[in-house]
Each structure stands twice: as C-alpha cells, then as structure tokens.
C-alpha positions as CSV (number, residue, x, y, z in Angstrom):
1,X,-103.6,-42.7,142.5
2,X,-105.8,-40.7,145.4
3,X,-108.6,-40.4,143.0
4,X,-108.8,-44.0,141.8
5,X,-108.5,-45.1,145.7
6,X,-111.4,-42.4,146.6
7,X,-113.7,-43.5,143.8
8,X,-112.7,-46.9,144.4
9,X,-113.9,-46.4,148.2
10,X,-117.0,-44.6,147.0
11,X,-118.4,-47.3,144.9
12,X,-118.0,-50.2,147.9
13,X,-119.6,-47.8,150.3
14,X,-122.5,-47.6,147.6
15,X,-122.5,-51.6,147.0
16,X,-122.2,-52.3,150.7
17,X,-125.7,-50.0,151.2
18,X,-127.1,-51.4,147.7
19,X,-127.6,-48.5,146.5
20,X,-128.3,-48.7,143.4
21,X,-130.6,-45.5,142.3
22,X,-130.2,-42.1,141.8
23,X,-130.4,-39.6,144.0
24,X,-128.3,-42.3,146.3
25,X,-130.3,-42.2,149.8
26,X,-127.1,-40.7,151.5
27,X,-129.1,-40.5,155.0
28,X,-129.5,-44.8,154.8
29,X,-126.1,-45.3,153.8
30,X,-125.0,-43.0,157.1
31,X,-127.8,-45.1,159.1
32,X,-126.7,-48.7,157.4
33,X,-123.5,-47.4,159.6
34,X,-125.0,-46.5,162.3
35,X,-124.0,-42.9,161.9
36,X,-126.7,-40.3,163.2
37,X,-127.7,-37.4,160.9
38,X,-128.9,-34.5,162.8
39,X,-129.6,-30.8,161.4
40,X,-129.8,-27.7,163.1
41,X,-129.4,-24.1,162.3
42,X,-125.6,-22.4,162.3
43,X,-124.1,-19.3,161.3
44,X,-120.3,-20.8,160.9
45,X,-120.6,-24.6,159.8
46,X,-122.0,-26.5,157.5
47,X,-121.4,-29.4,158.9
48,X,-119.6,-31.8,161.4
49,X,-118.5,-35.3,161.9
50,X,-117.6,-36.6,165.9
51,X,-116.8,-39.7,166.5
52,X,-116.5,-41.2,170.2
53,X,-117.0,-44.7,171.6
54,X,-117.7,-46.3,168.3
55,X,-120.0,-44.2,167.9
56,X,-120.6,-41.2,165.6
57,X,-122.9,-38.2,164.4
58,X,-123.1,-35.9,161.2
59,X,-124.1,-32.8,162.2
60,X,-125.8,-30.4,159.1
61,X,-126.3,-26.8,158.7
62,X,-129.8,-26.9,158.4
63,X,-130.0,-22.9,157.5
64,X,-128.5,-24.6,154.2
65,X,-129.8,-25.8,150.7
66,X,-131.0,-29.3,150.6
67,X,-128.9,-30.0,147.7
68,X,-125.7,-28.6,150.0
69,X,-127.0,-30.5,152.9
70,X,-126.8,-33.6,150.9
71,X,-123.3,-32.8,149.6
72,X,-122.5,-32.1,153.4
73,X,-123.8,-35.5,154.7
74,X,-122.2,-37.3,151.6
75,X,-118.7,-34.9,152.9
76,X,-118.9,-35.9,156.4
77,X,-119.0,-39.8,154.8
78,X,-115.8,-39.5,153.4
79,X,-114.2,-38.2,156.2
80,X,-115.6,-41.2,158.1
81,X,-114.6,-43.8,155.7
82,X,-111.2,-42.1,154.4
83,X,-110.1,-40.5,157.9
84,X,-110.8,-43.2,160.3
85,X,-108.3,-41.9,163.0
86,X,-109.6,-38.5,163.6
87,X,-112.5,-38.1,165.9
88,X,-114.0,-34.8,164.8
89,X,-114.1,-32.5,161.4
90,X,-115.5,-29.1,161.6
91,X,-116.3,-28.0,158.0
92,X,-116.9,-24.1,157.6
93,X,-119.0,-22.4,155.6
94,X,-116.8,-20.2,154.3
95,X,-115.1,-22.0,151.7
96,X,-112.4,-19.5,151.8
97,X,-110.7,-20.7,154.9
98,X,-107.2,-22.6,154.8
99,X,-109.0,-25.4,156.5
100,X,-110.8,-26.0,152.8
101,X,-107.6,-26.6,151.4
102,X,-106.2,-29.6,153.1
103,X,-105.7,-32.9,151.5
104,X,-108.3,-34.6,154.0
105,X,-110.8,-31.7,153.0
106,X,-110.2,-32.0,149.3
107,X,-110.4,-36.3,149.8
108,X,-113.9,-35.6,151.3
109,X,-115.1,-33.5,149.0
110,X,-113.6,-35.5,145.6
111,X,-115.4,-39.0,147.7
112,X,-119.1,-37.0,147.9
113,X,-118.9,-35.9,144.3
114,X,-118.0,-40.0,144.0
115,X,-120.6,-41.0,146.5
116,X,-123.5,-38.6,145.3
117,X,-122.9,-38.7,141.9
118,X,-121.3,-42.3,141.0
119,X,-119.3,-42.4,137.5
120,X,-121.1,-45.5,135.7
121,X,-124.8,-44.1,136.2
122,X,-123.8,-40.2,135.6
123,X,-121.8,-41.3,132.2
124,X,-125.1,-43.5,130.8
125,X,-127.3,-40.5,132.3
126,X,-125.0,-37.9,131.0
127,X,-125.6,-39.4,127.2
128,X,-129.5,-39.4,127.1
129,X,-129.2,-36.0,128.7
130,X,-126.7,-34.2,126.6
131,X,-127.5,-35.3,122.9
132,X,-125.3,-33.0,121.5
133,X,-123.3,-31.0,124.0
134,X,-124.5,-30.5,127.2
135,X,-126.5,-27.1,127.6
136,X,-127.1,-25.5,130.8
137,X,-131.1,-26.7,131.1
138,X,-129.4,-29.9,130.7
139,X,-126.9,-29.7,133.1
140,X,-130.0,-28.4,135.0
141,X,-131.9,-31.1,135.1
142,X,-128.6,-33.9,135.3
143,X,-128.2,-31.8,138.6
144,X,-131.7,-32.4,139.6
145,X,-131.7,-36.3,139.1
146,X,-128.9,-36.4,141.1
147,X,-130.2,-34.2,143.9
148,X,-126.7,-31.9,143.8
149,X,-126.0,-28.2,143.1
150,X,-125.6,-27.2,139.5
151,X,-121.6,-26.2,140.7
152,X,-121.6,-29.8,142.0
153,X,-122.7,-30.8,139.0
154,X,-120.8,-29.4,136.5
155,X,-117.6,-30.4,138.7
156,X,-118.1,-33.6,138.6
157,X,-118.5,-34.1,135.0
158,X,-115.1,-32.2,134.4
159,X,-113.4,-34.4,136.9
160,X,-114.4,-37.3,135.2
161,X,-113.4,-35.9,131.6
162,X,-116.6,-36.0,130.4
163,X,-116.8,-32.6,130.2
164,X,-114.2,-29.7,128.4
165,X,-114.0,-26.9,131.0
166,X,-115.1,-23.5,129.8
C-alpha cells in the first residue's frame, strides 16, 4: 500500500514538472518548487532538507559522486513531498546509522528510486537493454541513461520485479 502511494506520488511530481526524459532534470523539478539546491563539502552528511517560512533548501554533499548527489537531491524530494510537517532531515553518510532505518527514511529513499528512475520508461528501457538477461555491462549502461549508481540501479529493477535477486 506505501509503495503504490510513493510511486503514485512520484509519477505526479514527474507530470507536474513535465518531465518526460531520462535522466529526469531532478535540480528543475526542486526549482519548479521553488526549492534551492546548494552543494558544499561535508565529512558527515550527504545531504539535508530545511524548511522555514515556506521556504526550503536541499543541501548536497558535494565531496560525493554525481550519481549519489542526484539520488540525494531526488531523497531530499521525497521527504519534501511525503513528510510535509517536518521542517528539517539530516541524512548521514554513514548508511549504518539507526536514522537509515526509519519508515520516513526508507519512504524517501523507495520515492527517489521512483523519481529518478520512473517504472514505465525503465521497463521499455530495460527490454531493448537486456535482450536476453540482463548482464552487468548492461545494467551498466541502464545505470548510465538514468544518471544513478549501478547499486541504485540494480535495486530498482528488483523492487519492481523485473529483476530475480542473485
């Protein structure tokens, strides 16, 4: 029920900002908001959302991989859309941490996999990539279109039952 509700969010987010190509311009879709993206370097985070006056600000690791900046900005989405009466999220990068394991952390994460990586374009892709199964220079270069991790990647796919976990 959670799941359908996140995706469900994800894809009006995505029609709302017409976006309709892959990778999805996450940083428009935060600015169609008006939600200011800023980067800077940190040792602890990788990234942050505040929210005060009606206004807000994603703040990303910028010591970090694009691809995990990306997933951080799409993150910080979902915890503005799907968490509307908190004011701030701190999110660690050490994954380790209880924090990670909350249901609001675990609803941003599963709405940026949604957000970055939406079902109906990732299934179509998914078939002219993987002709036969899906072999890791394919799941390579799926991961590349999209503009995520290979991790990020390979989750997604197995969330959406299009592919067996190994």
């Amino acid at each position: 029920m959670i799941v359908e509700r996140i995706e469900k969010r994800a894809t009006e987010v995505l029609r709302a900002a017409n976006a309709k190509v892959v990778p999805v311009p996450v940083e428009a879709i935060a600015a169609k908001h008006q939600i200011r993206v800023r980067r800077g370097p940190h040792r602890s985070f990788s990234g942050m959302l505040i929210r005060k006056d009606g206004r807000a600000l994603i703040g990303v690791n910028s010591s970090e991989a694009p691809v995990r900046q990306r997933f951080t900005i799409a993150h910080e989405l979902g915890h503005f859309f799907l968490h509307p009466k908190k004011d701030a999220f701190v999110d660690y990068r050490d994954n380790s941490r209880d924090v990670m394991r909350t249901p609001r952390e675990k609803e941003a994460n599963m709405f940026a996999a949604a957000l970055l990586m939406p079902s109906e374009p990732l299934l179509r892709d998914f078939r002219s990539f993987a002709k036969v199964g899906l072999t890791e220079d394919e799941l390579h270069a799926l991961a590349k279109r999209y503009r995520v991790s290979d991790d990020a990647m390979r989750f997604r796919l197995i969330n959406l039952n299009i592919l067996a976990i190994r």
